[in-house]
C-alpha positions as CSV (number, residue, x, y, z in Angstrom):
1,X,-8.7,46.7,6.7
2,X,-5.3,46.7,4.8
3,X,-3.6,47.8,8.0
4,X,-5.4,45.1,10.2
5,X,-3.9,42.5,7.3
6,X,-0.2,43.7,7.6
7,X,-0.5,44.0,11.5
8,X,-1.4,40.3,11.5
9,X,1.2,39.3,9.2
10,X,4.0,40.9,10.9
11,X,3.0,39.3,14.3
12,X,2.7,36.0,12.3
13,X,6.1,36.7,11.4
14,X,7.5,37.3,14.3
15,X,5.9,34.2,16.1
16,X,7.5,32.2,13.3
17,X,10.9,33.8,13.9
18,X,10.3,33.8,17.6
19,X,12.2,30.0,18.3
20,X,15.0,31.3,16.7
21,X,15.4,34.1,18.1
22,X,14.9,33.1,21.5
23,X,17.6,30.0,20.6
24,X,19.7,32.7,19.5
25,X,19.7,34.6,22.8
26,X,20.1,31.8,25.3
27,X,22.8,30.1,23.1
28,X,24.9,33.1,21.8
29,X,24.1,35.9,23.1
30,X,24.1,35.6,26.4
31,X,27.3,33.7,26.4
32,X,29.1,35.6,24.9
33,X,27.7,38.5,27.4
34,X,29.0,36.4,30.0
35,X,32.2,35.2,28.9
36,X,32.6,39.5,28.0
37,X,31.7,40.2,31.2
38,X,34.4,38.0,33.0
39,X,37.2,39.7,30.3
40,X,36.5,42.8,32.6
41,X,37.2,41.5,35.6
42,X,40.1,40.1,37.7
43,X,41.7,36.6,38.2
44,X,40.9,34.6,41.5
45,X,43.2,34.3,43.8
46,X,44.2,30.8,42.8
47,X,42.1,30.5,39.4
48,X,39.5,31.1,37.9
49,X,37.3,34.8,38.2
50,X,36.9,37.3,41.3
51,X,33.4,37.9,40.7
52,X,33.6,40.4,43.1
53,X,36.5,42.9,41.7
54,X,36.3,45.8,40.0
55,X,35.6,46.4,36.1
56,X,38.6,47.1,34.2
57,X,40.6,46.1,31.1
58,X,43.5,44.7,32.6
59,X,42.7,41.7,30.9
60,X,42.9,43.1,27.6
61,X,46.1,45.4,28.5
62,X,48.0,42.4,29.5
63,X,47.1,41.3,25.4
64,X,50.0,44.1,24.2
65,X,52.1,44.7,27.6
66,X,53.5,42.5,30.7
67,X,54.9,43.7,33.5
68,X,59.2,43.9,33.4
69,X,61.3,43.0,37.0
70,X,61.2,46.3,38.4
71,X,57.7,47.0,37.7
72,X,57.3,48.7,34.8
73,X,55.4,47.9,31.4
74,X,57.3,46.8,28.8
75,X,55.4,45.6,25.1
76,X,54.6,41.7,24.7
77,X,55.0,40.7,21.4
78,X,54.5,36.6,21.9
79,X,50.6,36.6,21.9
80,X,50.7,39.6,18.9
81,X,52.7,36.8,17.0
82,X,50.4,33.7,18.3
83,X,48.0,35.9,16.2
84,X,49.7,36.7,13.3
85,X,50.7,33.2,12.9
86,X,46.9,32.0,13.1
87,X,46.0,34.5,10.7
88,X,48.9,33.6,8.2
89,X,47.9,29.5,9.0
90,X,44.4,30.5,8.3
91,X,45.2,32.2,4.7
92,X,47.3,29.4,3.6
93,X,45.1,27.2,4.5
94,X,42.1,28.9,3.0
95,X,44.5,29.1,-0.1
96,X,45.0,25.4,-0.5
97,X,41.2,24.7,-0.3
98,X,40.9,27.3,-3.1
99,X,43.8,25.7,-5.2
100,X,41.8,22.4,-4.7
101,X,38.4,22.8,-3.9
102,X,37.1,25.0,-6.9
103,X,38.6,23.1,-9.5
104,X,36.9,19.9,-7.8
105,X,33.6,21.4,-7.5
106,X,34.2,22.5,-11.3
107,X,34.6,18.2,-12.1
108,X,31.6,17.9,-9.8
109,X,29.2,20.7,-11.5
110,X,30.2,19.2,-15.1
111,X,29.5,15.3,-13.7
112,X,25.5,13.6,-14.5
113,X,23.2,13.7,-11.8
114,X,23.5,10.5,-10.2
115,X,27.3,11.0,-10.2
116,X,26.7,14.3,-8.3
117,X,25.1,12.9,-5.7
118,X,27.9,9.9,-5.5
119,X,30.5,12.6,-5.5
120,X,28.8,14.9,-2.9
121,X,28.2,12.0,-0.1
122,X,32.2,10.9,-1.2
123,X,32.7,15.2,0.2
124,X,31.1,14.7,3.1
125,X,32.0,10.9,3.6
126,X,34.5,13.1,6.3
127,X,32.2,14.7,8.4
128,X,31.0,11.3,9.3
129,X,34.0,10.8,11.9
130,X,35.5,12.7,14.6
131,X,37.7,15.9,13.7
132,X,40.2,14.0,16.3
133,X,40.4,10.7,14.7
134,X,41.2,11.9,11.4
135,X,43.6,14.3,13.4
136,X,45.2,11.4,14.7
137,X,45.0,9.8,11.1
138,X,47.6,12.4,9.7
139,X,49.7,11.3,13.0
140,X,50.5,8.2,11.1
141,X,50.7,9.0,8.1
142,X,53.3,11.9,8.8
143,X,55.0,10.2,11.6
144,X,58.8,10.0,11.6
145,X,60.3,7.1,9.5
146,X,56.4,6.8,7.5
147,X,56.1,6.3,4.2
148,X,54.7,9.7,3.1
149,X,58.3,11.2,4.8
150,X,60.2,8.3,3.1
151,X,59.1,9.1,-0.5
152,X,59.8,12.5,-0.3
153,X,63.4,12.2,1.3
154,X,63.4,9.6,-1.3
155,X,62.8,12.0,-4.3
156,X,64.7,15.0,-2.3
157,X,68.7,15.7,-2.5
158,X,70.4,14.1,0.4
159,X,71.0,17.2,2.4
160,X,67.6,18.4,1.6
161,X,66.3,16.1,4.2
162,X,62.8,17.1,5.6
163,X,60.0,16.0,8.6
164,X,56.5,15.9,7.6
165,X,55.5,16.2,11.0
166,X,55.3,18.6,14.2
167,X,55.5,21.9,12.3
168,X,53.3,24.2,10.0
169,X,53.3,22.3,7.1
170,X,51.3,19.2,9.1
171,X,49.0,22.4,10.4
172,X,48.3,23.3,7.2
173,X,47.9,19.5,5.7
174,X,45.5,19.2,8.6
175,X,43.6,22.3,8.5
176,X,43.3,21.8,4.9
177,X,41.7,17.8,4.9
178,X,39.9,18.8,7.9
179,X,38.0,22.1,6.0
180,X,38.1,21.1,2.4
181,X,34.6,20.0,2.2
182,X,33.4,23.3,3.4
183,X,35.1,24.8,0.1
184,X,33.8,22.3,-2.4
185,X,30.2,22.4,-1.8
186,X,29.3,26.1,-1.8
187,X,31.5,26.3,-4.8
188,X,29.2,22.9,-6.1
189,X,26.2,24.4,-5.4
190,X,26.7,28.1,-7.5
191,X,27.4,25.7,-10.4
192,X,25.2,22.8,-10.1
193,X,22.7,24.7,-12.5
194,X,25.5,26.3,-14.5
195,X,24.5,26.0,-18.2
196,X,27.4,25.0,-20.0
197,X,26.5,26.0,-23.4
198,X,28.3,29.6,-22.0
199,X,31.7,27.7,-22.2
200,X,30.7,26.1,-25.7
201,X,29.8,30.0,-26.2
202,X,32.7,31.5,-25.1
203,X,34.5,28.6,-27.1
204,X,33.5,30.1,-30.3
205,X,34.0,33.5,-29.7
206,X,38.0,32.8,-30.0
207,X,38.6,31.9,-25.6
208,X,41.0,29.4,-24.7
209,X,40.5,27.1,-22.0
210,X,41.7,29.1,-19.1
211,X,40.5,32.4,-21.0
212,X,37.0,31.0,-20.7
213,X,37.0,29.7,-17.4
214,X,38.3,33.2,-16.0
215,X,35.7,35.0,-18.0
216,X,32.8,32.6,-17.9
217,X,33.0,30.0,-14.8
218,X,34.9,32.1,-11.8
219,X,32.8,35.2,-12.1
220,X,29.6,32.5,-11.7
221,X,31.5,31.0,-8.9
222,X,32.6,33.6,-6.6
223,X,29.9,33.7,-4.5
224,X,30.8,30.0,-4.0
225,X,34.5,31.0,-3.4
226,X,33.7,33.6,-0.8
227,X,31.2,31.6,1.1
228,X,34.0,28.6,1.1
229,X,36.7,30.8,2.3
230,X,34.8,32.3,5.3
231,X,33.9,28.7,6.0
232,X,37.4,27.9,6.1
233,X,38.7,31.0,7.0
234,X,36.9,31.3,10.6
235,X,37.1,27.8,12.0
236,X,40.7,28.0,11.0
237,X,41.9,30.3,12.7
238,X,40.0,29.5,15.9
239,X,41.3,25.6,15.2
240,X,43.5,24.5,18.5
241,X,42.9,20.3,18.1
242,X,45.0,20.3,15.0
243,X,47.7,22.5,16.0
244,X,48.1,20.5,19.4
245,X,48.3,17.0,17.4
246,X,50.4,18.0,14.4
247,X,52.3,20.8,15.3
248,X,53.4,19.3,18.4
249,X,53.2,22.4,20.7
250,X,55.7,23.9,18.3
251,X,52.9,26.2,16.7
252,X,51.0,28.0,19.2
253,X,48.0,29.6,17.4
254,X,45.4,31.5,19.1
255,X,42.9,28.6,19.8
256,X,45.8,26.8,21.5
257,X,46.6,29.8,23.8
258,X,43.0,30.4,24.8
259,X,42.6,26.9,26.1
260,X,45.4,27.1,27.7
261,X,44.2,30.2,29.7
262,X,40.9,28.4,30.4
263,X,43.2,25.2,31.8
264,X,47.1,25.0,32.8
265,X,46.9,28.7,33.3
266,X,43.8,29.2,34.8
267,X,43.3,32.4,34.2
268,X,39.9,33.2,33.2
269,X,39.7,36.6,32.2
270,X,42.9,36.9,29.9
271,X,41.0,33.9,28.3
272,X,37.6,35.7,28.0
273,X,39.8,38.5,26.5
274,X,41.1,36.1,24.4
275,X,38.1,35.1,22.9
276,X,36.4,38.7,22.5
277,X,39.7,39.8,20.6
278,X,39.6,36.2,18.3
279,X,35.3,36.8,17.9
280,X,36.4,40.9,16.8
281,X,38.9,40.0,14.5
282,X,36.4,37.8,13.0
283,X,33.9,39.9,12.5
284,X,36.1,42.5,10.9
285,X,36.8,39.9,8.0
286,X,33.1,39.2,7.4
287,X,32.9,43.1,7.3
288,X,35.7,43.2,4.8
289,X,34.3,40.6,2.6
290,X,30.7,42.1,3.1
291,X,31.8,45.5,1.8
292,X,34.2,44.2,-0.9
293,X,30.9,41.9,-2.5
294,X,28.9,44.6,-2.0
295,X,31.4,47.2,-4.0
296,X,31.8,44.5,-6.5
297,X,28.1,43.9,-6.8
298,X,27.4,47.8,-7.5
299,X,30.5,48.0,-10.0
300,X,28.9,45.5,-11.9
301,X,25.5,47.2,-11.7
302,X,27.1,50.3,-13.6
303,X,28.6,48.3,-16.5
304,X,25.0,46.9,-17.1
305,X,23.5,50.1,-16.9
306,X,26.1,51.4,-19.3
């Protein structure tokens, strides 16, 4: 009888889980099976794929080496630096959402409750336009001769004399609006039950401020933290809407370069190769951060065992 029971509930289960799954499959996985599948094969004769040539990793291969004059391979370091520059963009990014997302979320956690709500639909006030309008909103404000550029040339020596615009500080300023929200609520919702008599606590145990928000609060929040970062991390560093409006083609990051390949160049499979390198790369920093929270996790297992 006991085995009938579980037998049931597990086929219950899986009819539950079934829509997902099967939305799962026909919107990622098989995708990204085909767009794998065309990484492996040749460019057309004009564009696009030959579905008919041979498998091989050509596609990937031309990733690290192009062919010289007289034939011969010779390394290709532009699309290695396209990459390293996304990854680099991505950190700061990530960085500056840190610097100003957690201490917001902080304010937030410590506001009343009908403020919290006020404050959270103020977060995601955003989300409620176009990622290319406000794109085009930092257009303005950064453009040459704009305020924002005249106040800081304003306040900067003479022959310090900067633009705001068309290099990787407008890529980071719109990276950073554009993801910001994604850091404060996951940090907001690890603290919205935070019980603040731990600070008063920690208060009168000797801690200073910062003392008792390293001790007390981040600890609480890092699982907020890391959520946020991946959340800023990954779209970052896929991001090609923002680079092409504020850097001006000047910064070629990796989303730029794979539309590019699926466009001007049309060449298909260098673009599928692209992509599979980007979706790897991304998966190794979930893996990073998974084995780093779970390390973390069992550390602090042995302290409270000891």
């Amino acid at each position: 009888m006991l085995e009938q029971h579980s037998s049931s509930q597990a086929t219950r289960n899986l009819l539950l889980v079934a829509p997902a799954i099967v939305v799962l499959v026909l919107l990622v996985v098989i995708p990204l099976g085909i767009m794998a599948y065309v990484s492996l094969l040749a460019r057309g004769e004009g564009s696009g794929v030959n579905w008919s040539s041979n498998i091989s990793g050509a596609a990937y291969l031309s990733f690290f080496v192009e062919e010289d004059f007289d034939g011969s391979l010779v390394p290709n370091y532009s699309y290695l630096l396209s990459f390293l520059r996304s990854i680099a963009q991505a950190i700061f990014t990530t960085a500056i959402c840190i610097l100003l997302g957690v201490p917001m979320a902080m304010w937030m956690a410590g506001l009343d409750t009908k403020w919290r709500s006020l404050m959270v639909l103020v977060v995601t006030i955003p989300f409620w336009t176009s990622l290319l309008i406000r794109n085009y909103a930092w257009l303005i404000i950064l453009r040459q001769d704009g305020w924002a550029q005249e106040f800081v040339n304003a306040i900067l020596p003479a022959e310090w004399k900067v633009s705001l615009l068309y290099n990787d500080f407008a890529v980071a300023v719109g990276l950073a609006y554009s993801f910001l929200p994604f850091m404060i609520l996951p940090v907001f919702s690890t603290l919205e039950k935070f019980d603040w008599r731990l600070l008063e606590a920690a208060y009168d145990l000797g801690a200073n401020k910062w003392r008792a928000i390293r001790n007390v609060v981040l600890p609480i929040s890092m699982p907020g933290i890391v959520a946020g970062s991946l959340l800023v991390f990954i779209p970052s560093l896929g991001s090609f809407i923002t680079p092409a409006l504020l850097g001006g083609g000047k910064t070629l990051m990796i989303g730029n370069l794979i539309y590019l390949q699926f466009t001007s160049s049309r060449n298909w499979p260098f673009g599928a190769a692209l992509s599979i390198i980007l979706l790897g790369l991304m998966f190794v920093c979930i893996a990073v951060l998974a084995l780093r929270q779970k390390r973390n996790a069992a550390v602090s297992g042995r302290k409270r065992a000891k």
